[in-house]
N, C-alpha and C positions, 0 to 999 in steps of 0.2 A: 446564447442561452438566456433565458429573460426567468427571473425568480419573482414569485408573486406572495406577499406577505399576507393574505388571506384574500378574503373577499371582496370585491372592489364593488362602489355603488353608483349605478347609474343615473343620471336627470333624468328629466321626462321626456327628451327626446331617444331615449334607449342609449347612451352613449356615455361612454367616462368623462365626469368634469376635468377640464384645464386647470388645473394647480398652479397655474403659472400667473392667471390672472388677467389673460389677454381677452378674455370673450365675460360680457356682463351679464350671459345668462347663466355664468358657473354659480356669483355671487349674488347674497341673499341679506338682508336686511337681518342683522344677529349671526352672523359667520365671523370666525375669530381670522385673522387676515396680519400679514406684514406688507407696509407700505413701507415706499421712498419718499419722503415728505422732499419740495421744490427745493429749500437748503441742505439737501442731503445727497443727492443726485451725483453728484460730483464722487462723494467718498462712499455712497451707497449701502448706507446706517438703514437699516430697518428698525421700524417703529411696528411694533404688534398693538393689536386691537381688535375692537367689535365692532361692526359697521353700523354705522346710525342710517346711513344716506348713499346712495348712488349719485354721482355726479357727469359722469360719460353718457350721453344720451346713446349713439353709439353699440353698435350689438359690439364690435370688435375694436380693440385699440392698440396698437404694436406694441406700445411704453408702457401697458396697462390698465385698466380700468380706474379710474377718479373714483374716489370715495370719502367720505366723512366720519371719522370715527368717533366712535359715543364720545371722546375724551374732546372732541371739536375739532382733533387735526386731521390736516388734509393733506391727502397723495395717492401714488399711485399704487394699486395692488401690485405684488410681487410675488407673492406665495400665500395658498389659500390651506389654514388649516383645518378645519371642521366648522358645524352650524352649531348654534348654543341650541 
């Protein structure tokens, strides 16, 4: 049984975004986002933030999409929370 907490919203390709972070046409230049920053990886600390920059050229990426966050740090998406 699958429970839907309202409305869900679609990209432009008709289709629900990956929340998980693996495909770089979920995320948007001003989307609130948890990364694994490279020293993190290991014990797997999320770092929240706003995306300044795309870094994965890449439509898909297994570990994540590369990002740059306003704050300057970098890693990999992990969970996408909403656009500003």
């Amino acid at each position: 049984m699958i429970h839907c907490s309202g409305p869900q919203r679609s990209n432009k390709k008709g289709r629900l975004p990956n929340m998980a972070g693996t495909e770089r046409a979920d995320i948007r230049r001003g989307s609130r986002v948890s990364i694994v920053m490279k020293e993190d990886q290991r014990t797997g600390k999320l770092t929240e933030g706003v995306v300044e920059s795309i870094l994965t050229n890449s439509s898909i990426h297994s570990h994540g999409i590369k990002v740059r966050l306003e704050s300057g740090q970098v890693g990999r998406v992990k969970k996408i929370a909403a656009a500003r």
